[in-house]
N, C-alpha and C positions, 0 to 999 in steps of 0.2 A: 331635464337630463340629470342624473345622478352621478355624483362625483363619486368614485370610489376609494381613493387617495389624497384627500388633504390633508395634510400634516401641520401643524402647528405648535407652539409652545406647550408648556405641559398643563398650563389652563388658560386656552386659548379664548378671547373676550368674546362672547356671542358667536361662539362657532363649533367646528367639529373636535371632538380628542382626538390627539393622535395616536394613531394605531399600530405604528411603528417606533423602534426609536432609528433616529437619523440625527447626520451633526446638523445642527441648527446655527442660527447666526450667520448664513453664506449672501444673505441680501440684506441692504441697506434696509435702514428703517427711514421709511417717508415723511417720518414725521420730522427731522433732523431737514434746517433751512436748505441745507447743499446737498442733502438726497434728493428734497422735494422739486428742486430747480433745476437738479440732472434728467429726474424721471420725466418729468411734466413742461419738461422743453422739446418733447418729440411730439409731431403733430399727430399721431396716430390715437397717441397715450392722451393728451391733453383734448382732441376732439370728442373720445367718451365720455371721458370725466366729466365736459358739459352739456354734452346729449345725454348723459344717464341723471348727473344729477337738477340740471336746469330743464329737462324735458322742450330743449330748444333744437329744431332743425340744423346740423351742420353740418355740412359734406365736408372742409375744408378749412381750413386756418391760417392764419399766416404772424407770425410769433413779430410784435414791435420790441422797441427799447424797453425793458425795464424800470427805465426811469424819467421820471415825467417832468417834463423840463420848467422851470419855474416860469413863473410871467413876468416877473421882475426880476433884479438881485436882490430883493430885502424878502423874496418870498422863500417860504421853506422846500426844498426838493424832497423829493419822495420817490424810494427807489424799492418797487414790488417783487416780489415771486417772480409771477410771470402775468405779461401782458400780450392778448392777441387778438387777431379780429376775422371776423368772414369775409368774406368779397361784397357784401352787399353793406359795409360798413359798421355792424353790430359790433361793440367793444366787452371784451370780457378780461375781468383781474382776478386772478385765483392765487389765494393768500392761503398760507400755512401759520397758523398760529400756537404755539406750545404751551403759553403760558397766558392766565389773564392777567391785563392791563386793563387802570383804568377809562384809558383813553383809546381802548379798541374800537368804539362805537364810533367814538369822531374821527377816527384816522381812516376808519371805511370810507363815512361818509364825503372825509375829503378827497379819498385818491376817485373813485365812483363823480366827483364834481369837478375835480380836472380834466377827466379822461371827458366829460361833458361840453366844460368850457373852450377846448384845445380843439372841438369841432368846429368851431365858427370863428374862420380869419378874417383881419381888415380886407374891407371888399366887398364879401360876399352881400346878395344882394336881400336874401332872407337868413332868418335864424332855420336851419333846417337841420333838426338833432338824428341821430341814430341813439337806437335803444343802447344802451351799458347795464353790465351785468356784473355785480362782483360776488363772490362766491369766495366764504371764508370757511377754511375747516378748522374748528376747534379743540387742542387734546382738553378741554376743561369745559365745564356747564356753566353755561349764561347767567346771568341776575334774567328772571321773569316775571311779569305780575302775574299772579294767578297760580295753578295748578297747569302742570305740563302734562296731560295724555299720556301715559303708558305707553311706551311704544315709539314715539315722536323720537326722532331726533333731526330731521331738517325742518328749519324753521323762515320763510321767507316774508318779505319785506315791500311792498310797494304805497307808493302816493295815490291816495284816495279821498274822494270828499270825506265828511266827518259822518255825516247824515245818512245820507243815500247811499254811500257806498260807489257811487261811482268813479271809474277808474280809468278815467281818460288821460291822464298821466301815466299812469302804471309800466305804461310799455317803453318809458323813459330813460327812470333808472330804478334798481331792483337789489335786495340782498338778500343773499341767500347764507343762511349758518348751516355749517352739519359738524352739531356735536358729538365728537366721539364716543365718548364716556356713556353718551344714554342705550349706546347698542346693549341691547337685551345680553347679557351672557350667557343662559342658557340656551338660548339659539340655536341652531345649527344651521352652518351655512348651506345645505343641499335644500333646504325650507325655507332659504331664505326666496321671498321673487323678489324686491324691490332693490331695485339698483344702488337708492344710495345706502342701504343696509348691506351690500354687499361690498361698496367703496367703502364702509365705516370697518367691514370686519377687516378688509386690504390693510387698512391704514393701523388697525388695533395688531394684524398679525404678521407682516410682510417682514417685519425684523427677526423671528423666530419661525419661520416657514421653513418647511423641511421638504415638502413636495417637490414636485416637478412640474411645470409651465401646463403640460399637456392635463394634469388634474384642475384644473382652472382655466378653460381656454377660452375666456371671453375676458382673462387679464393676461394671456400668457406672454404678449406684446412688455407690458410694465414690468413682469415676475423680471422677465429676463435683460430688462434694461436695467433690473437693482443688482444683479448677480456681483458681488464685491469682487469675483475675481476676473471680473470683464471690465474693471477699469486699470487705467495705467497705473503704476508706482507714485504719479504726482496725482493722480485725484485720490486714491487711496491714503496716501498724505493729505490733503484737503479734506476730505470726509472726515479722517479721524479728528484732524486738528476742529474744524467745524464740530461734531460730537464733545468736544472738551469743553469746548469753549461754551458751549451751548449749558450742559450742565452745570459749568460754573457759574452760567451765569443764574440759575436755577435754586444752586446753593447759597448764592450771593441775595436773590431775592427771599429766599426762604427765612434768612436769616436776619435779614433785617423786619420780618412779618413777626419773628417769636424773640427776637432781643431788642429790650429797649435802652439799656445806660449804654454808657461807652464802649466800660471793659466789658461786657458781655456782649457788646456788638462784634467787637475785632474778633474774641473769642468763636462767635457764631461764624464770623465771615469766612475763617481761617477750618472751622470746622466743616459748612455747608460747601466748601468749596472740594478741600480732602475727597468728602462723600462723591459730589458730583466725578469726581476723576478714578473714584474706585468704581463704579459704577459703569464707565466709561470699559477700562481696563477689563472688566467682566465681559465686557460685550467683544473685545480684540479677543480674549483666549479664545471665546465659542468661536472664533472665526478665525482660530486657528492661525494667528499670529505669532510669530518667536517672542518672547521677553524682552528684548532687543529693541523691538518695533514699538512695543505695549511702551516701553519706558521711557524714549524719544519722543510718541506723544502725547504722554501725559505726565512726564517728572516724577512718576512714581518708580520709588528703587526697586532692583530685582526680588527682593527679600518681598518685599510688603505686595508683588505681584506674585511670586509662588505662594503666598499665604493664603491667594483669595479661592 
């Protein structure tokens, strides 16, 4: 089926130009922690997302705690995205990740071996595992060995002999990457078939969409659960404040990546932080916020916000 109306930014990452102009900026961007844990905590929304990209059977879900309760008090807690499961006890964790760390690989790994270990209480009379499935979306490209395939951007994970290849584990536990960045930009999304190339252009464009639900109707469920002005006055406070704080902290890691003495570190910190809150404040005008609003959450004066 061919979309006739998508609308997007003015160079929109692997997808369609827009053909009109429209104000843009009226939905959250999912890549923001507290967008992605508003959208993706409705069952309708979150059961695509891993039937499209896990190519797993789900009719149903049912959302746990976010946070994985230690086994100890000396163990570290870990509190995810979102955490849920089917009826037939398969566990899935879908993380939002904005930035790389270098400790992204093992913090997978651990939350994917709790959600593992938390299957089998005192008692029980076998170990009897359900499969886990963690699913991370990346805005950044991975370290890989080798050359990455053109085109590639979901990259999956299982336990397998060395040799043979067999994969009698596999169905255990599982990871799945889908990096943003690799979505082709020349694209267009009415060519796009592949599901997660079509969550990749979501996720690359949902912030600057100008469309309407009904030009997209196999996201029109998500479009309209970002709509910013379908949330209350305190999530829209929460979102904003979450967007600052996010780029701060962005600035903050940036800046310790390019300064190395002292004074040029504070310098940077003070600087990368500034940017993150201009940047910030850019994103409240397109979305048609008073000066008022913009200023309250992000400390930037009226002056240096009419400037931008």
């Amino acid at each position: 089926m061919k979309h006739d109306a998508i609308h997007g930014s003015q160079e929109p990452l692997g997808g369609l130009e827009s053909t009109a102009a429209r104000p843009a900026g009226k939905y959250m961007d999912w890549k923001v922690d507290w967008a992605f844990k508003k959208v993706f905590s409705d069952k309708e929304v979150a059961s695509k997302l891993l039937r499209d990209i896990l190519r797993e059977d789900i009719v149903d879900i049912e959302f746990l705690s976010n946070e994985i309760p230690a086994l100890s008090e000396k163990d570290k807690r870990a509190r995810l995205d979102v955490i849920c499961q089917t009826s037939d006890g398969r566990s899935f964790v879908c993380e939002m990740q904005k930035k790389a760390e270098s400790d992204l690989r093992d913090r997978l790994l651990f939350y994917g071996s709790h959600l593992i270990v938390n299957q089998v209480k005192r008692g029980d009379p076998l170990y009897t595992l359900s499969p886990v499935y963690v699913l991370c979306i990346t805005d950044f490209e991975m370290e890989h060995d080798g050359e990455i395939p053109p085109g590639k951007i979901l990259f999956g994970y299982h336990l397998r002999e060395n040799d043979l290849g067999q994969d009698i584990f596999a169905d255990r536990l599982s990871f799945h990457i889908l990096e943003l960045p690799r979505l082709a930009r020349q694209k267009k999304f009415e060519e796009m078939t592949d599901s997660a190339e079509k969550w990749a252009y979501m996720f690359q464009n949902i912030a600057t969409f100008a469309g309407q639900p009904e030009s997209v109707p196999e996201f029109s469920r998500a479009v309209e659960l970002s709509r910013v002005d379908s949330l209350t006055q305190e999530e829209k406070n929460q979102y904003h404040n979450a967007m600052v704080s996010e780029y701060e902290k962005l600035g903050i890691s940036t800046a310790y990546e390019q300064i190395g003495h002292k004074k040029g570190l504070e310098e940077g910190l003070e600087k990368g932080i500034e940017q993150g809150k201009m940047e910030v404040a850019r994103k409240m005008k397109e979305m048609d916020l008073t000066t008022e609003q913009i200023s309250q959450a992000t400390g930037l004066s009226p002056q240096a916000i009419a400037a931008l």
